[in-house]
CHARMM-style PDB file with segment names, atoms N, HN, CA, C and O in Angstrom:
ATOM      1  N   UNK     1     -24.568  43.348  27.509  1.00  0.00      PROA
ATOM      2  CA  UNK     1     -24.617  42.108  26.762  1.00  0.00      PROA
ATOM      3  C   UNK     1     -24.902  42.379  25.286  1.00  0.00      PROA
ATOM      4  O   UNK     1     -24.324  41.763  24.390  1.00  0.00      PROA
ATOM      5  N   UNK     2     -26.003  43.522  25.028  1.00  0.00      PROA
ATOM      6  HN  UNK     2     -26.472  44.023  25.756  1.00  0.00      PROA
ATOM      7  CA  UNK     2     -26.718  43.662  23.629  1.00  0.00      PROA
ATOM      8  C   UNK     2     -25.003  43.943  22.540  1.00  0.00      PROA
ATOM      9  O   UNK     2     -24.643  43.371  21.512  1.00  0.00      PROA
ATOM     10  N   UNK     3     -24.257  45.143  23.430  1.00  0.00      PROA
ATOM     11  HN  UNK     3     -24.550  45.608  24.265  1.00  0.00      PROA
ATOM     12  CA  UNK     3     -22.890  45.379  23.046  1.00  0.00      PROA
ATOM     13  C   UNK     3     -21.753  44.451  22.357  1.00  0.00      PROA
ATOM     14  O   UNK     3     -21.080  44.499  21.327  1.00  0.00      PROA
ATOM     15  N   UNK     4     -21.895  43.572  23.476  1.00  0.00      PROA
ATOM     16  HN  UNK     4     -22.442  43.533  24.312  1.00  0.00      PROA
ATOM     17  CA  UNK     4     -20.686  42.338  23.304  1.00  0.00      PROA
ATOM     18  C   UNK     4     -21.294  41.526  21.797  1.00  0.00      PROA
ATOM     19  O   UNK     4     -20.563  41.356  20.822  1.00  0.00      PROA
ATOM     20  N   UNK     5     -22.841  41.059  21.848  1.00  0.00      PROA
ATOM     21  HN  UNK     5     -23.436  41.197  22.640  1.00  0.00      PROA
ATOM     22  CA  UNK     5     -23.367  40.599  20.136  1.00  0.00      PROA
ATOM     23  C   UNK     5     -23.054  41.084  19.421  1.00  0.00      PROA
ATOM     24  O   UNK     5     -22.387  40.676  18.471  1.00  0.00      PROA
ATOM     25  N   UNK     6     -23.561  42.478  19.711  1.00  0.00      PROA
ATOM     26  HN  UNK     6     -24.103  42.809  20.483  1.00  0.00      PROA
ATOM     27  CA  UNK     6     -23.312  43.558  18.251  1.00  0.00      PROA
ATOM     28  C   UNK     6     -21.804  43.601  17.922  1.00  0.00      PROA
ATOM     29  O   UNK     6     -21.507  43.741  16.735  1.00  0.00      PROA
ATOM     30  N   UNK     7     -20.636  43.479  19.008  1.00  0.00      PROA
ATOM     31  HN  UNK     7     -20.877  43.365  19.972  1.00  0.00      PROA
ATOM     32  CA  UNK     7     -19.211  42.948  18.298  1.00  0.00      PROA
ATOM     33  C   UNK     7     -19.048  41.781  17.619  1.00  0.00      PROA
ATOM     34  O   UNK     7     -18.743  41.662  16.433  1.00  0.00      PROA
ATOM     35  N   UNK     8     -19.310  40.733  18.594  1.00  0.00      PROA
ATOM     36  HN  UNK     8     -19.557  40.830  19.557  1.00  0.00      PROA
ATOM     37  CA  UNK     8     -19.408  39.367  17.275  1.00  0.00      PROA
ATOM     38  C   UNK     8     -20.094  39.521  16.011  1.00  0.00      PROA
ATOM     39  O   UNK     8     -19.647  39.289  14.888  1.00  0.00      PROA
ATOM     40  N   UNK     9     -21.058  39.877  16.288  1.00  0.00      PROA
ATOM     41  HN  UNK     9     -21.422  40.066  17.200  1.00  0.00      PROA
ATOM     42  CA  UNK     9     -21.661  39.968  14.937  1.00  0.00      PROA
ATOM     43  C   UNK     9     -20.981  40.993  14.081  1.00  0.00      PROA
ATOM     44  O   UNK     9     -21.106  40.505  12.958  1.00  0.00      PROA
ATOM     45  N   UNK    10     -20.261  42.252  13.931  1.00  0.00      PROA
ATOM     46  HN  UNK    10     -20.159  42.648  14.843  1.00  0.00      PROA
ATOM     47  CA  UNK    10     -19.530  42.887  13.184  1.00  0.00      PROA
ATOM     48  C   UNK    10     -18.183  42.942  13.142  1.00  0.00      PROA
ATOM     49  O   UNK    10     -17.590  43.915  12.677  1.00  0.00      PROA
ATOM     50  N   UNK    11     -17.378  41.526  13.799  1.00  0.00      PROA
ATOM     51  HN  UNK    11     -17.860  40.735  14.177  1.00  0.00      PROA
ATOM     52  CA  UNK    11     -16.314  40.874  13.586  1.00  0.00      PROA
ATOM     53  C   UNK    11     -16.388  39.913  12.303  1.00  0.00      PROA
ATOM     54  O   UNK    11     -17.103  38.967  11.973  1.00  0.00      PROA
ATOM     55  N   UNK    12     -15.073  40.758  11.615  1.00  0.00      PROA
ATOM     56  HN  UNK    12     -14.493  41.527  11.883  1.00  0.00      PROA
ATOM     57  CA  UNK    12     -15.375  39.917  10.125  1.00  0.00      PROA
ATOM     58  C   UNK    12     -13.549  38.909  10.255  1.00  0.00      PROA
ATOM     59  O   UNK    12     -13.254  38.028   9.447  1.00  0.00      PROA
ATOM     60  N   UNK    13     -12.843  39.238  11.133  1.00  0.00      PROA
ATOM     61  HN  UNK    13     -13.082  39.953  11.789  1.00  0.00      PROA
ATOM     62  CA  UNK    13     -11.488  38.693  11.321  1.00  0.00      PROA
ATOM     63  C   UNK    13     -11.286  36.877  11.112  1.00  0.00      PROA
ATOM     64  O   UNK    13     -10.340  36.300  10.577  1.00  0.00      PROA
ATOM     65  N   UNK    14     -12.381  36.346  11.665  1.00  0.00      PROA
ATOM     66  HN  UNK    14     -13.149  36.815  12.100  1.00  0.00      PROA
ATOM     67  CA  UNK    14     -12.824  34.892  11.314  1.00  0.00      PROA
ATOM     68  C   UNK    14     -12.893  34.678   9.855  1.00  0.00      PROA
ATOM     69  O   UNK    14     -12.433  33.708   9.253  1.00  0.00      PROA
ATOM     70  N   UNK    15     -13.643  35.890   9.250  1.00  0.00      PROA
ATOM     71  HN  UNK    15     -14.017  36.679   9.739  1.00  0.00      PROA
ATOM     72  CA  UNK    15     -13.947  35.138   8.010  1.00  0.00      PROA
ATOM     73  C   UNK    15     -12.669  34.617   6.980  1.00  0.00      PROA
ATOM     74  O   UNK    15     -12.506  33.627   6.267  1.00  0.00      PROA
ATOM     75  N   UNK    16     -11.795  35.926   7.327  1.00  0.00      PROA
ATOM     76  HN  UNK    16     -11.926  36.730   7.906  1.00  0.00      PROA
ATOM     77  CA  UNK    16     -10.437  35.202   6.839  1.00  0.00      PROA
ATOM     78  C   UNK    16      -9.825  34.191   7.146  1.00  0.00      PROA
ATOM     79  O   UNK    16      -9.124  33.728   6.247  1.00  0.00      PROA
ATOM     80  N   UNK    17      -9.830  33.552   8.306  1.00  0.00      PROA
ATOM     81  HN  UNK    17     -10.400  33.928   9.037  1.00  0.00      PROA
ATOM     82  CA  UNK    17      -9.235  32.288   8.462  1.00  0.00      PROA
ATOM     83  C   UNK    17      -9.982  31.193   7.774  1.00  0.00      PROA
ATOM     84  O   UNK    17      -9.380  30.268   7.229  1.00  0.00      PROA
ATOM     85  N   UNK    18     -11.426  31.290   7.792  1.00  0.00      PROA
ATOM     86  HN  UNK    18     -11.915  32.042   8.234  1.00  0.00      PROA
ATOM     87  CA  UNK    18     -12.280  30.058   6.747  1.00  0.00      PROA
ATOM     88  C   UNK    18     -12.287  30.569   5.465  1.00  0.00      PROA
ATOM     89  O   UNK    18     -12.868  29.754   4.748  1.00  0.00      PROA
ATOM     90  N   UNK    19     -11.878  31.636   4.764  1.00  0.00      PROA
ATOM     91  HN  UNK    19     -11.406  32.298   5.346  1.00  0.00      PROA
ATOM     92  CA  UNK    19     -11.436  31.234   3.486  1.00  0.00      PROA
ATOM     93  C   UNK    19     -10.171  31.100   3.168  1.00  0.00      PROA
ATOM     94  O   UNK    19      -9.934  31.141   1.960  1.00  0.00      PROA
ATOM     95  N   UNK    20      -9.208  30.939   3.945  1.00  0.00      PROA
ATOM     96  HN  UNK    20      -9.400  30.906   4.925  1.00  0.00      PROA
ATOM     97  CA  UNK    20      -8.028  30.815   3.946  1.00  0.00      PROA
ATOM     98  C   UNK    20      -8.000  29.226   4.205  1.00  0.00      PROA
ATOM     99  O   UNK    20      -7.393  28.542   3.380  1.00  0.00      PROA
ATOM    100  N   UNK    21      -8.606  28.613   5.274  1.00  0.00      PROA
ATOM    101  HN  UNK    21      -9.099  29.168   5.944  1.00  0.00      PROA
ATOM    102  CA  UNK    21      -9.010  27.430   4.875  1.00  0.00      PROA
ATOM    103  C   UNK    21      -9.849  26.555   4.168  1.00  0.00      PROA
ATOM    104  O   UNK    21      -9.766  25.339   4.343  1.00  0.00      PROA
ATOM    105  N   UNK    22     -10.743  27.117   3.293  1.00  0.00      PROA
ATOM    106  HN  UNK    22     -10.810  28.104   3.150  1.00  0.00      PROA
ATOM    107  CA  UNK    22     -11.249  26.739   2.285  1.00  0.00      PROA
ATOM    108  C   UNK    22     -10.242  26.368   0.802  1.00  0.00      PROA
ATOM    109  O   UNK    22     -10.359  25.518  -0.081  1.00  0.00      PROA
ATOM    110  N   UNK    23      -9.123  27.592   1.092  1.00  0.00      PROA
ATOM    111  HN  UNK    23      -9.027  28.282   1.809  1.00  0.00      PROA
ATOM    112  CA  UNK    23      -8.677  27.769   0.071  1.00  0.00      PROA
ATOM    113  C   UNK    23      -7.491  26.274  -0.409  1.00  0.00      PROA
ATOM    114  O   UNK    23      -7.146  25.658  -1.417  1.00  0.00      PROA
ATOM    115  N   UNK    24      -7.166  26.287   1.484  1.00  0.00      PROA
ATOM    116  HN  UNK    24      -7.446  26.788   2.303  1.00  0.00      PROA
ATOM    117  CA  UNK    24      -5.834  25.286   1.200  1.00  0.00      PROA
ATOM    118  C   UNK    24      -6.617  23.911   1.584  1.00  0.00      PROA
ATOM    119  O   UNK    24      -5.775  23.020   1.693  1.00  0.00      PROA
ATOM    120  N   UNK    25      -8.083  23.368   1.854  1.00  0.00      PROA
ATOM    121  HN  UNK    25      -8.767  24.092   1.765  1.00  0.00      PROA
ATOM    122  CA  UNK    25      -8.618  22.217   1.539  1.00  0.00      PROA
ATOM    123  C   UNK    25      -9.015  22.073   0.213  1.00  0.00      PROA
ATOM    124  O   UNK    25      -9.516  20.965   0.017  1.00  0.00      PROA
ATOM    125  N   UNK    26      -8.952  23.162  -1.275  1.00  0.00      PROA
ATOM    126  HN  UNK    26      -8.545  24.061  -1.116  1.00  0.00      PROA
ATOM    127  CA  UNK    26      -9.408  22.770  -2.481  1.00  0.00      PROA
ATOM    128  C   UNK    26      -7.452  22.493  -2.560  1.00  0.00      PROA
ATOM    129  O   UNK    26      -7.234  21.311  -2.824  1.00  0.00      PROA
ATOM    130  N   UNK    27      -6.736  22.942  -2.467  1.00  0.00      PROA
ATOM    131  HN  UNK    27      -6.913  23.903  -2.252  1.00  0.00      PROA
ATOM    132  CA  UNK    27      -5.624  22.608  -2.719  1.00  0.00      PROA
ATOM    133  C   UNK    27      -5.034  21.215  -2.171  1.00  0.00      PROA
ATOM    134  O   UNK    27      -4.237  20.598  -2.878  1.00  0.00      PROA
ATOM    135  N   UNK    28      -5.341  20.821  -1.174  1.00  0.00      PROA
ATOM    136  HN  UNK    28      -5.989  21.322  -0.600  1.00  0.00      PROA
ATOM    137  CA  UNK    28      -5.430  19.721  -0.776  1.00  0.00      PROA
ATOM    138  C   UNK    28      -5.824  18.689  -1.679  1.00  0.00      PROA
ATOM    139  O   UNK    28      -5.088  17.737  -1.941  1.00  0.00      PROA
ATOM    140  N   UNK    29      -7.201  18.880  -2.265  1.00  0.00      PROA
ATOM    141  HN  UNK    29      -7.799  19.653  -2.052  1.00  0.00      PROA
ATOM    142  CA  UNK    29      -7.642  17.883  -2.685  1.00  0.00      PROA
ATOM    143  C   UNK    29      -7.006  17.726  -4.236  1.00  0.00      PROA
ATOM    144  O   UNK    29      -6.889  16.617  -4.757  1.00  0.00      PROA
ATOM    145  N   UNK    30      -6.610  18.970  -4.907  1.00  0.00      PROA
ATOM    146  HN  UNK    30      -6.705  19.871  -4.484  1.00  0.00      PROA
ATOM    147  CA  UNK    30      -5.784  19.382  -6.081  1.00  0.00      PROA
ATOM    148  C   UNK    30      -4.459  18.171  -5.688  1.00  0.00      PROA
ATOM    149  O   UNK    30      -4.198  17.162  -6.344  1.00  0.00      PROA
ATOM    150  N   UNK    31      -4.161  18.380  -5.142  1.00  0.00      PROA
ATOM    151  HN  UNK    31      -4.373  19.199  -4.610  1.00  0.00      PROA
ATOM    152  CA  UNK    31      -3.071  17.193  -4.645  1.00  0.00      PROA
ATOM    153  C   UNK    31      -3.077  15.745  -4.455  1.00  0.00      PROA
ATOM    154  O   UNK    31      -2.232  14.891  -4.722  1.00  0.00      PROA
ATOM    155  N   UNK    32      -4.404  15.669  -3.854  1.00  0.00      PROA
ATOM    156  HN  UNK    32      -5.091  16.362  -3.637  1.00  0.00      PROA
ATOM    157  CA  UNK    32      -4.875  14.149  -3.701  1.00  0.00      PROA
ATOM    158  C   UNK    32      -4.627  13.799  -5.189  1.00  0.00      PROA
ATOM    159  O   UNK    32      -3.709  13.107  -5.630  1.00  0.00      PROA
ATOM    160  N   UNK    33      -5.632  14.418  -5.887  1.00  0.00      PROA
ATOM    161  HN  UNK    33      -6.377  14.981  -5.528  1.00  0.00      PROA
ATOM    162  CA  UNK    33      -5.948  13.702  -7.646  1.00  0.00      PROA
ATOM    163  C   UNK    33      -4.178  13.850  -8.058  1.00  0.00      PROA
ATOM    164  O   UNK    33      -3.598  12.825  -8.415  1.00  0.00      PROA
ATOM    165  N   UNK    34      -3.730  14.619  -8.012  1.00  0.00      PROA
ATOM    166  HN  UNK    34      -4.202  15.452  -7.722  1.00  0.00      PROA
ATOM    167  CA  UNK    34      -2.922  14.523  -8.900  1.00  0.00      PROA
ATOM    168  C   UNK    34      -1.277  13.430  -8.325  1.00  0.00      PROA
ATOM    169  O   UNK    34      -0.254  13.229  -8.979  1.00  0.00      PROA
ATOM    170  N   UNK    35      -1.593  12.996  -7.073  1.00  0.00      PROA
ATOM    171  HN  UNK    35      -2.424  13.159  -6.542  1.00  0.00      PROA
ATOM    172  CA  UNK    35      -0.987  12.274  -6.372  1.00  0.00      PROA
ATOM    173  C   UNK    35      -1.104  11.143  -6.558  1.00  0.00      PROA
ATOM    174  O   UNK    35      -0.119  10.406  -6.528  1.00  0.00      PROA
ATOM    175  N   UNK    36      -2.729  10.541  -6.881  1.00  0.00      PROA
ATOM    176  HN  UNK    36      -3.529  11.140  -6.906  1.00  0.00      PROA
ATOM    177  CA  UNK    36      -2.782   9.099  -7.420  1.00  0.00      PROA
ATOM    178  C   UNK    36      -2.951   8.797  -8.684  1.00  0.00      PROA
ATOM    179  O   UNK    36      -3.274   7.645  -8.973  1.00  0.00      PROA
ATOM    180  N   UNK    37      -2.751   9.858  -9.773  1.00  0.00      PROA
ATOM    181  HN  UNK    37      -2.489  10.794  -9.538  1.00  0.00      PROA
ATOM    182  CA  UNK    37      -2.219   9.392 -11.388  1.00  0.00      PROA
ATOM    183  C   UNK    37      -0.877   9.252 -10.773  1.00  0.00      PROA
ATOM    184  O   UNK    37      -0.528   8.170 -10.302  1.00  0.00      PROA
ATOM    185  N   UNK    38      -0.219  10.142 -10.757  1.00  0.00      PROA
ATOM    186  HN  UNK    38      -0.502  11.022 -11.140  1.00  0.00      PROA
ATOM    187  CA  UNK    38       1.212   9.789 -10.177  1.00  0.00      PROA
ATOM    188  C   UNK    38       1.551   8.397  -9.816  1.00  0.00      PROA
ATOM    189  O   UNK    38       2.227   7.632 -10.503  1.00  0.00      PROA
ATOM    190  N   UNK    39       0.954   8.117  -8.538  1.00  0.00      PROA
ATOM    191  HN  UNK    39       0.406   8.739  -7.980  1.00  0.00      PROA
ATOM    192  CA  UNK    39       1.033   6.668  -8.337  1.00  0.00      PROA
ATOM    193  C   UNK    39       0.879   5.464  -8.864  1.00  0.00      PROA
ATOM    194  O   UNK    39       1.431   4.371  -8.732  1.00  0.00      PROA
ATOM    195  N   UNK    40      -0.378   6.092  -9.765  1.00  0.00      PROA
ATOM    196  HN  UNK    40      -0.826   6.979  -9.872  1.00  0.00      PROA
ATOM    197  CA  UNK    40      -0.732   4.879 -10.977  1.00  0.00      PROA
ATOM    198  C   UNK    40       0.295   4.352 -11.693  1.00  0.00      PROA
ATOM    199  O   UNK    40       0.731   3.202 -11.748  1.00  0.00      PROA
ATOM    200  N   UNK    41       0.790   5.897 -12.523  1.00  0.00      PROA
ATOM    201  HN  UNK    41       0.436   6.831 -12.479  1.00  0.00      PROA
ATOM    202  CA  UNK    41       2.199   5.598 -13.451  1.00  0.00      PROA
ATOM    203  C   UNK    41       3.002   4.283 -12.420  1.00  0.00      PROA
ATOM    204  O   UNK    41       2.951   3.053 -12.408  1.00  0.00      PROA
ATOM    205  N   UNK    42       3.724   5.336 -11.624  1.00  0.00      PROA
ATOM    206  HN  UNK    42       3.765   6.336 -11.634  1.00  0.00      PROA
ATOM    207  CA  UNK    42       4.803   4.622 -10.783  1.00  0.00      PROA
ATOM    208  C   UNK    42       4.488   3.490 -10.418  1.00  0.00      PROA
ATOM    209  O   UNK    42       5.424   2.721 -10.632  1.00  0.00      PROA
ATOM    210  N   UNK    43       3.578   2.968  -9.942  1.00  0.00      PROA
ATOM    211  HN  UNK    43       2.817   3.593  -9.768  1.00  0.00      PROA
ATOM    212  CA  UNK    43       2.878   1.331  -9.817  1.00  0.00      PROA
ATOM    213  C   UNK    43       3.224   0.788 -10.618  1.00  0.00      PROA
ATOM    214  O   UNK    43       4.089  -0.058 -10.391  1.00  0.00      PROA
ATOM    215  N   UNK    44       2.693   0.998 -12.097  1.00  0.00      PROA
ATOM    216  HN  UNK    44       1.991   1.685 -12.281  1.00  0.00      PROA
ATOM    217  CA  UNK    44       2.821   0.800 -13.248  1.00  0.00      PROA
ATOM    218  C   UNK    44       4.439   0.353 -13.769  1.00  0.00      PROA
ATOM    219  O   UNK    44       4.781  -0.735 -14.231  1.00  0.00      PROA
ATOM    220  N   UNK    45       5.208   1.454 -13.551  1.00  0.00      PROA
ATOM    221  HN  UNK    45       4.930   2.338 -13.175  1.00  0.00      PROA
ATOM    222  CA  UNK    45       6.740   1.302 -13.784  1.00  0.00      PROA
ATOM    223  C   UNK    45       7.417   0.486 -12.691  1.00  0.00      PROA
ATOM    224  O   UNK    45       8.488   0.004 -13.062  1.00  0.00      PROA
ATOM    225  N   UNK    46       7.135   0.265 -11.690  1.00  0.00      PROA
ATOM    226  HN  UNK    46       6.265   0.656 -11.389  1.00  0.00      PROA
ATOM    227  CA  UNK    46       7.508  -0.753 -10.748  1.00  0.00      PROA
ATOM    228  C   UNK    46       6.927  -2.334 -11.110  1.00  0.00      PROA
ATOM    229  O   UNK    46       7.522  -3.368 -10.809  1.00  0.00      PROA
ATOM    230  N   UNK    47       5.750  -2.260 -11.757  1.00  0.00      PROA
ATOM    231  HN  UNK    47       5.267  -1.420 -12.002  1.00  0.00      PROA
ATOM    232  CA  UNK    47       5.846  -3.506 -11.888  1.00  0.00      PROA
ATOM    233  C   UNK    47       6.235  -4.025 -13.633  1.00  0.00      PROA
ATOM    234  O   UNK    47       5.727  -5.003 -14.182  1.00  0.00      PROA
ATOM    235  N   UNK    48       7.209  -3.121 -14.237  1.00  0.00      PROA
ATOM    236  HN  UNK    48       7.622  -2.327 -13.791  1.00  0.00      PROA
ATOM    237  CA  UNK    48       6.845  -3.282 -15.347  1.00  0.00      PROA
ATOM    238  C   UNK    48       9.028  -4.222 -14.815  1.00  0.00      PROA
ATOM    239  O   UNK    48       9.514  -5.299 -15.160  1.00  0.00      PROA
ATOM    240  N   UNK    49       9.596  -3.105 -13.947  1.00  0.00      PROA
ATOM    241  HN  UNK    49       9.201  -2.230 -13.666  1.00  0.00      PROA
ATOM    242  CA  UNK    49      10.728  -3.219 -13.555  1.00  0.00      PROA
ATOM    243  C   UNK    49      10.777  -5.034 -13.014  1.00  0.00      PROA
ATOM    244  O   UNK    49      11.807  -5.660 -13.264  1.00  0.00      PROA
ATOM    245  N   UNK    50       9.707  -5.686 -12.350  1.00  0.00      PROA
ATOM    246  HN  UNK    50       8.871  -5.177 -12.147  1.00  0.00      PROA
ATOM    247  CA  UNK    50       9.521  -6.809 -11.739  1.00  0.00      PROA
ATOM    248  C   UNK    50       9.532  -7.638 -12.636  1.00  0.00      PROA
ATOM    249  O   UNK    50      10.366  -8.542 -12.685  1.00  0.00      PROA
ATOM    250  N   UNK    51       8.656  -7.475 -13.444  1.00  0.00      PROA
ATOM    251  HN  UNK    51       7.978  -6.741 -13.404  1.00  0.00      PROA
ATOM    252  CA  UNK    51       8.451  -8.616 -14.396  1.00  0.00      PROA
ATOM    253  C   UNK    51       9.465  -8.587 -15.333  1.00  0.00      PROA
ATOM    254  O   UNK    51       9.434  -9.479 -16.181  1.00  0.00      PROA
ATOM    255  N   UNK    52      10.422  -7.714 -15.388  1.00  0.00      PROA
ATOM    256  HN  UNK    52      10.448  -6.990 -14.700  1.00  0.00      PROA
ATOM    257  CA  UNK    52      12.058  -7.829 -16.466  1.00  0.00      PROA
ATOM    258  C   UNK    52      12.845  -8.694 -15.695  1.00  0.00      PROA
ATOM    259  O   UNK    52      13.385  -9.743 -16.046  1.00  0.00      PROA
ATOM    260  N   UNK    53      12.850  -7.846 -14.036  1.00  0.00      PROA
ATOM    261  HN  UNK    53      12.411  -6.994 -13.751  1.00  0.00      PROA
ATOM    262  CA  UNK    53      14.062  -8.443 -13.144  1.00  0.00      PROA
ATOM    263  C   UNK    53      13.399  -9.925 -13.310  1.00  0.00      PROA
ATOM    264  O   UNK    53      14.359 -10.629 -13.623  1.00  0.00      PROA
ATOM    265  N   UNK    54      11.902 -10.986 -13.240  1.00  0.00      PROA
ATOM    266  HN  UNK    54      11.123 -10.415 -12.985  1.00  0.00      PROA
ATOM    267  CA  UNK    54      12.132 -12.140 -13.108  1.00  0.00      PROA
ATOM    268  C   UNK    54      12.405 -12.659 -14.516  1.00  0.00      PROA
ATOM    269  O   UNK    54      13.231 -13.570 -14.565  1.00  0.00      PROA
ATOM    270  N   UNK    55      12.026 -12.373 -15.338  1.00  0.00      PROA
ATOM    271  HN  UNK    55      11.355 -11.633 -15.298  1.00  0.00      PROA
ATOM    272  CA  UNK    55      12.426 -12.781 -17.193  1.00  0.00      PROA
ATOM    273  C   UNK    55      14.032 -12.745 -17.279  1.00  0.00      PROA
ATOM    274  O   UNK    55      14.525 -13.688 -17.899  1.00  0.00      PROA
ATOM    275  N   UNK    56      15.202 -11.485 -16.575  1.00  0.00      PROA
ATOM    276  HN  UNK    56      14.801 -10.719 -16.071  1.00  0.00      PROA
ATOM    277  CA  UNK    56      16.348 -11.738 -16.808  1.00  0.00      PROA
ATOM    278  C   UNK    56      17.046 -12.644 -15.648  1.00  0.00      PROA
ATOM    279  O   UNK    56      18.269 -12.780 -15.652  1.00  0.00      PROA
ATOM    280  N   UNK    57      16.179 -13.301 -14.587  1.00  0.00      PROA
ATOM    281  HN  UNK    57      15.185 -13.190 -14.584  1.00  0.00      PROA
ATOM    282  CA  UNK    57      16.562 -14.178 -13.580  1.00  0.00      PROA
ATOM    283  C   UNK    57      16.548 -15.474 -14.313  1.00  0.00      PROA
ATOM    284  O   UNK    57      17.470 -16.284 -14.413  1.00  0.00      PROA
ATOM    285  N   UNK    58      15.146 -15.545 -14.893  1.00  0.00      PROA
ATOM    286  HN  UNK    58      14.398 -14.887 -14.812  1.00  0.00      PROA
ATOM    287  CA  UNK    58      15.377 -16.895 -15.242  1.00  0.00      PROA
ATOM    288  C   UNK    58      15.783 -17.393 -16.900  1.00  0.00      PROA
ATOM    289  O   UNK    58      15.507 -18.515 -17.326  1.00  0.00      PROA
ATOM    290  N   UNK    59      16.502 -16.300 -17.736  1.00  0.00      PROA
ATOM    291  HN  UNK    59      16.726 -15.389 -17.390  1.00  0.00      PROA
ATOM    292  CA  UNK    59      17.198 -16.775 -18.563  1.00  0.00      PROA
ATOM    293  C   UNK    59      18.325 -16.856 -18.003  1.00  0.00      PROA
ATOM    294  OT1 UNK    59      19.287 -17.320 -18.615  1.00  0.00      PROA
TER     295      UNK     59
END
């Protein structure tokens, strides 16, 4: 049993997968932010498109 610990415990093969996922949840979130300026704009230009289409409806 003392054997089988002393492997887990000097198994480092895990650690690469949690900074490998550390790495692509800061990237993740790099995405979030830069996903909702994005959206802002585009919100923005969609409703800028609305309020022309009803101004050239009702001239």
């Amino acid at each position: 049993m003392t054997n089988f610990l002393k492997h887990i415990g000097n198994d480092n093969s895990g650690a690469t997968a949690v900074e490998y996922g550390l790495i692509v949840s800061l990237i993740v979130i790099a995405m979030i932010g830069a996903l909702q300026s994005v959206a802002a704009v585009s919100d923005q230009t969609w409703t800028l498109v609305q309020d022309r289409s009803v101004e050239a409806m009702n001239n």
